[in-house]
C-alpha positions as CSV (number, residue, x, y, z in Angstrom):
1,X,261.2,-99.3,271.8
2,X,263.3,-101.4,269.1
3,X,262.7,-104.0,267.0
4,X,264.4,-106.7,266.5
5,X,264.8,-109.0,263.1
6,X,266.8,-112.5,263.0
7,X,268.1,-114.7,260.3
8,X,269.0,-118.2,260.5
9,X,270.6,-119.7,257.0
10,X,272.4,-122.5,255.6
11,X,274.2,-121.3,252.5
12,X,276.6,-123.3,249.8
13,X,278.9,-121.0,248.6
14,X,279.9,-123.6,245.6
15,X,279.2,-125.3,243.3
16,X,280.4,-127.7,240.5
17,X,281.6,-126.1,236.9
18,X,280.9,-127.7,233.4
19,X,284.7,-129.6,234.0
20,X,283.7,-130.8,237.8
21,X,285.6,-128.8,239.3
22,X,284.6,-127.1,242.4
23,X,284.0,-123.4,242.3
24,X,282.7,-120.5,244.6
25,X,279.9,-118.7,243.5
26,X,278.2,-115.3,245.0
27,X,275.5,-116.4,247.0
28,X,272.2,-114.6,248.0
29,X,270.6,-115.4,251.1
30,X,266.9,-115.9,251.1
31,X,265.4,-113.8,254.0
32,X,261.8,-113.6,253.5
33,X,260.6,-110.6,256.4
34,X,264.4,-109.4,256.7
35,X,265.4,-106.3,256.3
36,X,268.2,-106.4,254.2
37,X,269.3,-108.6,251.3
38,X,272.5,-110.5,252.0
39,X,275.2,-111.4,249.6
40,X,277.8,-114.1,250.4
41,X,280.9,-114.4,248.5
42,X,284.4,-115.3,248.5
43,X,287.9,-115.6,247.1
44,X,288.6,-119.6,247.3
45,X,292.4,-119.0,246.7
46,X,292.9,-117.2,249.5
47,X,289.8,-118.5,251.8
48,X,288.6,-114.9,252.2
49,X,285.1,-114.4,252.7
50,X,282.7,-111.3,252.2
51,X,278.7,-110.5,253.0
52,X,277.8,-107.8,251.5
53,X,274.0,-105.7,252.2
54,X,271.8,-103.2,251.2
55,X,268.2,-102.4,252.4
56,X,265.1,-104.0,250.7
57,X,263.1,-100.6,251.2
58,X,264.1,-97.0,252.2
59,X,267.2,-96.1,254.4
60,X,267.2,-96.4,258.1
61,X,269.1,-96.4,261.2
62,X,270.4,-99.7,262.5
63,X,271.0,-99.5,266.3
64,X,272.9,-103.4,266.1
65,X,273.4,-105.9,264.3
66,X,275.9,-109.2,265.1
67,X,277.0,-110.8,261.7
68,X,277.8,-114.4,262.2
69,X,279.4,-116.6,259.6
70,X,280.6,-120.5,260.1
71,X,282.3,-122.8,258.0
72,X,281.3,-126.5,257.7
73,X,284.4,-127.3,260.8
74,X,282.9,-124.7,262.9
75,X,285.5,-122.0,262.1
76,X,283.8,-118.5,262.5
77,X,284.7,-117.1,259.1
78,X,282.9,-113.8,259.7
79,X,282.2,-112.5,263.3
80,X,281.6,-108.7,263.4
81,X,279.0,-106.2,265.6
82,X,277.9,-103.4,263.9
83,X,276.4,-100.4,265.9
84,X,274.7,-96.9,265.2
85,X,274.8,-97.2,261.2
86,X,272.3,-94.9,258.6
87,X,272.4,-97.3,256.2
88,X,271.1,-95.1,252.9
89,X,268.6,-96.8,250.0
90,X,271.2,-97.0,247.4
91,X,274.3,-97.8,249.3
92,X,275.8,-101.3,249.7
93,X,278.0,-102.6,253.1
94,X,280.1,-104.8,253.3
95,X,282.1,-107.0,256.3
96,X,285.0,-109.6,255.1
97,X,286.6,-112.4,257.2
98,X,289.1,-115.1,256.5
99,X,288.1,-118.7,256.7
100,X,289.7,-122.3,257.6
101,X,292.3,-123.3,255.1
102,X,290.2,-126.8,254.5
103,X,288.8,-127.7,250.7
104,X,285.3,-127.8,250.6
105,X,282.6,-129.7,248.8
106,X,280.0,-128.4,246.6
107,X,277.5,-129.7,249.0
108,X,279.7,-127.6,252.4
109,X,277.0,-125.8,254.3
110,X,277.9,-122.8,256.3
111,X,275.9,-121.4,259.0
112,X,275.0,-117.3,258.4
113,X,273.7,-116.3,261.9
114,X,271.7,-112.5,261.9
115,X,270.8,-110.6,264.7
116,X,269.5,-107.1,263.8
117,X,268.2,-104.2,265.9
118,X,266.4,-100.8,265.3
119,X,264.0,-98.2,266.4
120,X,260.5,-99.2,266.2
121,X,259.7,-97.3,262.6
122,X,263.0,-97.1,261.3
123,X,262.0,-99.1,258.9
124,X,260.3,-97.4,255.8
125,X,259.0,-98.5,252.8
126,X,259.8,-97.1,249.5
127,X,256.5,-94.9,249.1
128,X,256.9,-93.4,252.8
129,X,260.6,-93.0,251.9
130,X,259.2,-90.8,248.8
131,X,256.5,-89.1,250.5
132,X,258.9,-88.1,253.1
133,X,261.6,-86.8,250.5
134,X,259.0,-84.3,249.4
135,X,257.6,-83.5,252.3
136,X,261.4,-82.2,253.2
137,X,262.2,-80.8,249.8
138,X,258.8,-78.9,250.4
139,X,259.5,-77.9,253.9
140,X,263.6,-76.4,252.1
141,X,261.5,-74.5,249.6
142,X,259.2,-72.5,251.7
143,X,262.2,-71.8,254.3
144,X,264.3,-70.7,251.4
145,X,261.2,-68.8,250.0
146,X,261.2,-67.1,253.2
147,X,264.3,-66.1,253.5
148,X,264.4,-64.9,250.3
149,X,261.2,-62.6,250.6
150,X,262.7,-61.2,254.0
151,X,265.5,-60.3,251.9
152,X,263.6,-59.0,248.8
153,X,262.0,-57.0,251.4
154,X,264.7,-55.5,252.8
155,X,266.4,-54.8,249.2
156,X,263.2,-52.9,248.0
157,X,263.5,-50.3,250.8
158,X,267.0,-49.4,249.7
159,X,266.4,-48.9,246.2
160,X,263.1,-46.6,246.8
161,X,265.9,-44.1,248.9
162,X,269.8,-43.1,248.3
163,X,270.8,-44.5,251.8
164,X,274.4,-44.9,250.9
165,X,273.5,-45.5,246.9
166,X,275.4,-44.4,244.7
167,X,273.7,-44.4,241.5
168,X,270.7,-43.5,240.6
169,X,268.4,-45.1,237.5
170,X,266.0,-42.3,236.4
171,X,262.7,-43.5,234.2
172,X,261.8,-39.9,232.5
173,X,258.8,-41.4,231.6
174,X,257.7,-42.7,234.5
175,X,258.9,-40.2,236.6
176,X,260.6,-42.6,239.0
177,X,263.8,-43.2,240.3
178,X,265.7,-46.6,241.8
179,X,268.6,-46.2,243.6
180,X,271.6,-49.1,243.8
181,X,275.7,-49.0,244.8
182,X,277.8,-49.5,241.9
183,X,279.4,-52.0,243.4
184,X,276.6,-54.0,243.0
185,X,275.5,-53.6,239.9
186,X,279.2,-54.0,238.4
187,X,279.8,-57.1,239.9
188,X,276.2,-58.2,238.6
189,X,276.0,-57.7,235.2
190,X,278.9,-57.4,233.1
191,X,276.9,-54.6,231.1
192,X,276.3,-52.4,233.5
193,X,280.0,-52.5,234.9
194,X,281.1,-51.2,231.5
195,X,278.3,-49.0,231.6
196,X,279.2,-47.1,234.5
197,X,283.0,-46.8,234.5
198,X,282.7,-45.6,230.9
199,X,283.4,-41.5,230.0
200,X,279.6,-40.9,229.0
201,X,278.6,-37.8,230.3
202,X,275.1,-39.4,232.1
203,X,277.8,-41.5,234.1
204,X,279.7,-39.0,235.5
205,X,279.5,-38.3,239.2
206,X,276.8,-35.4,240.4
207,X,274.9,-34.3,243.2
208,X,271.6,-33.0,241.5
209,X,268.4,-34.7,240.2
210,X,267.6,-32.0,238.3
211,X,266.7,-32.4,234.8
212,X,267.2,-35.8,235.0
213,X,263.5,-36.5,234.5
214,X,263.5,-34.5,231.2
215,X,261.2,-36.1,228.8
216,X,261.9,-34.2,225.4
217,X,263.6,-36.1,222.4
218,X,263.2,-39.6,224.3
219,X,262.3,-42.7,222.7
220,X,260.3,-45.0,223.8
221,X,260.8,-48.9,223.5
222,X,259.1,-50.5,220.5
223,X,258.2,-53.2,222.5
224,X,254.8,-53.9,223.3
225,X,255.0,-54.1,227.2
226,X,252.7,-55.1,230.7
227,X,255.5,-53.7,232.3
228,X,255.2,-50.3,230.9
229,X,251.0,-50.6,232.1
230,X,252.0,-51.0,235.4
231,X,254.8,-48.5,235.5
232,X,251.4,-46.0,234.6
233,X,249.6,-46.8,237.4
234,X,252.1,-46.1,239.6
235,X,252.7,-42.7,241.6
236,X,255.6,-40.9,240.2
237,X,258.7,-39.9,242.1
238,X,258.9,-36.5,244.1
239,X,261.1,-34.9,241.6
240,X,262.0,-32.6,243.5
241,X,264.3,-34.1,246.5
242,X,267.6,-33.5,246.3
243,X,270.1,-36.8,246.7
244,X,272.2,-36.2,250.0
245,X,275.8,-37.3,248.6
246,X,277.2,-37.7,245.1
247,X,276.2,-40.4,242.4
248,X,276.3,-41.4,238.8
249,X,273.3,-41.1,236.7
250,X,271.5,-43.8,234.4
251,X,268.8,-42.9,232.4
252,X,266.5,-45.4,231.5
253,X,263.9,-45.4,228.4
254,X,263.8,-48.9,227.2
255,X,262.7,-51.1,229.9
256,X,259.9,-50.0,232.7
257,X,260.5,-48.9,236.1
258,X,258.9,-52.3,237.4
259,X,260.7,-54.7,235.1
260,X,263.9,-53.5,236.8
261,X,262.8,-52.7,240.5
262,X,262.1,-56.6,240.3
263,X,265.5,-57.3,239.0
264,X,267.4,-55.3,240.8
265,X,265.3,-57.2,244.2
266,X,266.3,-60.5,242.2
267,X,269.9,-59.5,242.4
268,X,269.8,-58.6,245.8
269,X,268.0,-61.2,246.9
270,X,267.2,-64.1,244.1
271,X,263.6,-63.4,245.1
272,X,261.1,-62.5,242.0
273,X,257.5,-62.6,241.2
274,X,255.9,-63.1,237.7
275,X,253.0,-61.4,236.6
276,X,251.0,-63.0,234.4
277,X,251.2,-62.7,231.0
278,X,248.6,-60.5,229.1
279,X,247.5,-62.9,226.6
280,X,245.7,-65.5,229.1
281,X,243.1,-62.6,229.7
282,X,242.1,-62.5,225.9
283,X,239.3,-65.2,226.0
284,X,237.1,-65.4,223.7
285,X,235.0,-62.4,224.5
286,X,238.1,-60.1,225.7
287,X,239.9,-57.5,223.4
288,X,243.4,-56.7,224.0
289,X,242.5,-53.7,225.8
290,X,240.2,-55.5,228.5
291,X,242.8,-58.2,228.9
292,X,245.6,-55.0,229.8
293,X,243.0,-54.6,232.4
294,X,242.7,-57.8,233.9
295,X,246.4,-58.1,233.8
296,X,246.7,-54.5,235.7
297,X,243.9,-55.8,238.2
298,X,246.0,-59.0,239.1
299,X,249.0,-57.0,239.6
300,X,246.9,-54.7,242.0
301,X,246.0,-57.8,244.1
302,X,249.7,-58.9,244.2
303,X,251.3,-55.7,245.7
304,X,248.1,-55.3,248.0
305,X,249.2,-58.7,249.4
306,X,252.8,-56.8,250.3
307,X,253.5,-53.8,249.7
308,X,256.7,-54.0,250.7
309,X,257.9,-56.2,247.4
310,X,258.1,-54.9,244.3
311,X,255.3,-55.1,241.4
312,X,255.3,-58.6,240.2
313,X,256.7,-58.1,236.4
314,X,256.0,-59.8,232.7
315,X,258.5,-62.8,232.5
316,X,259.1,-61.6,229.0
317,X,260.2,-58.1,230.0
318,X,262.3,-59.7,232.5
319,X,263.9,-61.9,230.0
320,X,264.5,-58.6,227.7
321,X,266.3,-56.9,230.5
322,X,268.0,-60.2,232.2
323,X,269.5,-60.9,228.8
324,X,270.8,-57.1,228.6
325,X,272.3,-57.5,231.7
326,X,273.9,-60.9,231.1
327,X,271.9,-62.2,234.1
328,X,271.8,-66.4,232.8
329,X,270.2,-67.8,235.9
330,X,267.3,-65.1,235.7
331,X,266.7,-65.2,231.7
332,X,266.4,-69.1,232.3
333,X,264.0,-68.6,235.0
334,X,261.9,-66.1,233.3
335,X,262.0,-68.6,230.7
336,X,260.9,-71.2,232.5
337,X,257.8,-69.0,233.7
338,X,256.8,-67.9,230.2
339,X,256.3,-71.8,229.5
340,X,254.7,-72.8,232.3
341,X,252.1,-69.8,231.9
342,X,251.2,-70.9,228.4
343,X,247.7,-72.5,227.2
344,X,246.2,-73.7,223.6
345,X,244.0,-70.7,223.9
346,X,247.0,-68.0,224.6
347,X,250.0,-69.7,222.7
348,X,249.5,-68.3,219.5
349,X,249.0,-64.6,220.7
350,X,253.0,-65.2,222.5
351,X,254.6,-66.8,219.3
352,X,253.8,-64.0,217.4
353,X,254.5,-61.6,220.2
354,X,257.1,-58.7,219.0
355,X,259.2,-60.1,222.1
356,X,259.3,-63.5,220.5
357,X,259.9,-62.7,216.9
358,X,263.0,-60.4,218.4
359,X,264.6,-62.7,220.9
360,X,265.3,-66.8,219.3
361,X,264.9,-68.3,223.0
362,X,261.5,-66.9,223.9
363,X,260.5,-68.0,220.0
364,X,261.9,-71.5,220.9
365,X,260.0,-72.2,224.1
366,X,256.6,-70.8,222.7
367,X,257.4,-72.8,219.5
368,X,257.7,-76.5,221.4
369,X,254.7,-76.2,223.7
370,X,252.6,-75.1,220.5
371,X,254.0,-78.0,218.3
372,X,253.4,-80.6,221.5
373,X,249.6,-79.1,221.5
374,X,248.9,-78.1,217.9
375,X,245.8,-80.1,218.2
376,X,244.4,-77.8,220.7
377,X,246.6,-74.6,219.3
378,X,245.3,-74.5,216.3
379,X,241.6,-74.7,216.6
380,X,242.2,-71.5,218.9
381,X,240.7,-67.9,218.7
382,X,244.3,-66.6,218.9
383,X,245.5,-68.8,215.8
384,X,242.6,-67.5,213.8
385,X,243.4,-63.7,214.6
386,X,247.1,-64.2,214.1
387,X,246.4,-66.0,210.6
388,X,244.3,-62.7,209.9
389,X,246.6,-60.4,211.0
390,X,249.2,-62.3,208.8
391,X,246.9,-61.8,205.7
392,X,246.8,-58.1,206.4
393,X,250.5,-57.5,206.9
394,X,250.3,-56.5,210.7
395,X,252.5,-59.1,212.6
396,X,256.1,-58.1,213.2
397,X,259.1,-58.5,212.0
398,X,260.3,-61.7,212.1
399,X,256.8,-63.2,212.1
400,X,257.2,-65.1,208.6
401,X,260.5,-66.7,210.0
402,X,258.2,-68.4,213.0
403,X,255.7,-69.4,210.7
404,X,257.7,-71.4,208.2
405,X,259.5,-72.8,211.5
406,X,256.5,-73.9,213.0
407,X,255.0,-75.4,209.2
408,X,258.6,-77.1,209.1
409,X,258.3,-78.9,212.6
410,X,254.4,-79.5,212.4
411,X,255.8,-81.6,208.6
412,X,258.6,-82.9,210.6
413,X,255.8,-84.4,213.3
414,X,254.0,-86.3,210.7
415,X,256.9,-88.2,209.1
């Protein structure tokens, strides 16, 4: 079925200026229940004449239309048929025709005939338009979601075996092992390239495992870290099988096995998941050792749901390590999961984080949503504990720089 809109108008393209003399104007046509809106203009010098349209609502398909335009002596100014066009929300056509060579009066009526056609419900308004937009974009993100897990998937298998790897990141003290090709890693992350083409003697090509899992004289990361939580509850590497085929060697002690199984899937695949951050478990009743817990127990449910993904990991751990790595598009999304994750009742606890007071972009995000919601911040449980922990000298380094940053923007708010 189609439906079909006409438009019958008398239009005077001129009019009289302030001297009296005649002069042509842009004209729009009224068409109440049309369509489209209808511009006439022309060029009087040269008797050219042009109708311009664009769509009163959404975008839609026109099937026909026959565009009519006639001068005061009959001449057909404008006579054009117009078939299978999308015409888009935003976009304006156009169709131009020459006219009679006569001078006309400001009172010359010409005769703009209209006959359009289109599918029954091609015609949308501006809210079904929107509500269709995200109904697509919605339909584009789960597909790419998808895809993306299949992928993730697939590039967790490969780092949990050498398979054609050839190097191998050890986590003494985890016990654990991930396994990547240097050719992916170097054209990665500019820090790791160096890394591995570099004369240290961890780098070097070998064919044994052996102590490689070594834990004596390592050092820990200072960092207080999820990650590092979920890395214990993990079950360790078999130490004992031998790779099948050469490799270089990376020991790792400053970031947790899950923070970079996760990256290393994000690299692979641009697939990730967050865990959520510690904090949000220390209500009002919770100690930080409880809210570890809860933390632990949501990860638990997470890889239960797939076990073929890796661990989701702490946004802030991933920053640490994306930033490392020179990984932008990562550090800005784990970024953009830290903010969305924070609440009146767990922002304090993050602004004073170690992670925060160390890295200026972590600091920067906490520090704008706690100014937007000092209201709510700082009548919180956590802005009463840090303020102690201040007044006892236990908050970390860095900690007095936040503070006389957030005073300065909370003055700056009430000018």
């Amino acid at each position: 079925m189609s439906e079909t809109y006409t438009l019958n108008q008398k239009l005077t393209p001129y009019r009289t200026d302030s001297n009296g003399y005649i002069q042509s104007h842009a004209t729009t046509v009224p068409s109440p229940g049309f369509p489209l809106i209808l511009t006439l203009s022309c060029v009087e010098e040269r008797k050219c004449y042009k109708l311009e349209w664009r769509t009163k609502g959404g975008p839609f398909m026109v099937s026909s239309c026959i565009l009519k335009l006639v001068d005061p002596q009959g001449f057909k100014a404008i006579e054009s048929t117009i078939t299978g066009v999308y015409l888009p929300a935003s976009q304006v056509g156009s169709v131009s025709g020459e006219g009679s060579k006569r001078t006309y009066s400001y009172e010359s009526a010409f005769t703009l005939d209209v006959e359009l056609h289109c599918k029954a419900g091609a015609l949308r308004t501006p809210a079904e338009v929107a509500a269709a937009e995200r109904e697509l974009k919605l339909a584009h993100s789960t597909f790419v979601s998808r895809e993306r897990k299949t992928f993730a998937q697939h590039a967790h298998e490969t780092t949990t075996a050498q398979i054609a790897q050839d190097v191998a990141l050890v986590f003494p003290l985890s016990q654990r092992v991930l396994w990547a090709t240097e050719a992916l890693l170097s054209q990665s992350s500019p820090y790791l390239k160096e890394l591995l083409k570099s004369k240290f003697s961890e780098t070097a090509s070998r064919t044994s495992l052996k102590a490689a899992f070594e834990t004596a004289n390592l050092v820990a990361s200072d960092f207080d870290d999820s990650d590092d939580e979920a890395d214990q509850a993990c079950a360790p590497t078999v130490a004992n099988v031998e790779p099948k085929a050469p490799f270089k060697l990376v020991r790792i002690t400053q970031t947790s096995y899950t923070t970079y199984a996760a990256v290393l899937v994000w690299i692979s695949s641009h697939h990730i998941a967050f865990a959520p951050l510690r904090s949000t478990s220390r209500t009002e009743e919770s100690s930080k050792p409880m809210a570890g817990q809860a933390c632990a127990a949501s990860r638990d449910i997470s890889v239960a749901k797939d076990a073929n993904l890796p661990a989701p990991a702490s946004p802030k751990s991933v920053y640490r390590l994306a930033h490392l790595l020179g990984l932008d598009a990562l550090a800005t999304l784990a970024l953009e999961n830290l903010a969305s994750q924070l609440t009146p009742k767990n922002a304090s606890y993050e602004l004073y984080s170690d992670v925060a007071c160390c890295y200026p972009a972590v600091r920067d995000v906490v520090l704008t949503y706690v100014v937007e919601h000092w209201n709510e911040v700082g009548k919180s449980k956590a802005a009463s504990e840090m303020q102690d922990k201040a007044e006892q000298g236990e908050l970390p380094v860095g900690a007095a720089k936040t503070a006389m940053m957030l005073a300065a923007k909370l003055a700056d708010r009430q000018k």
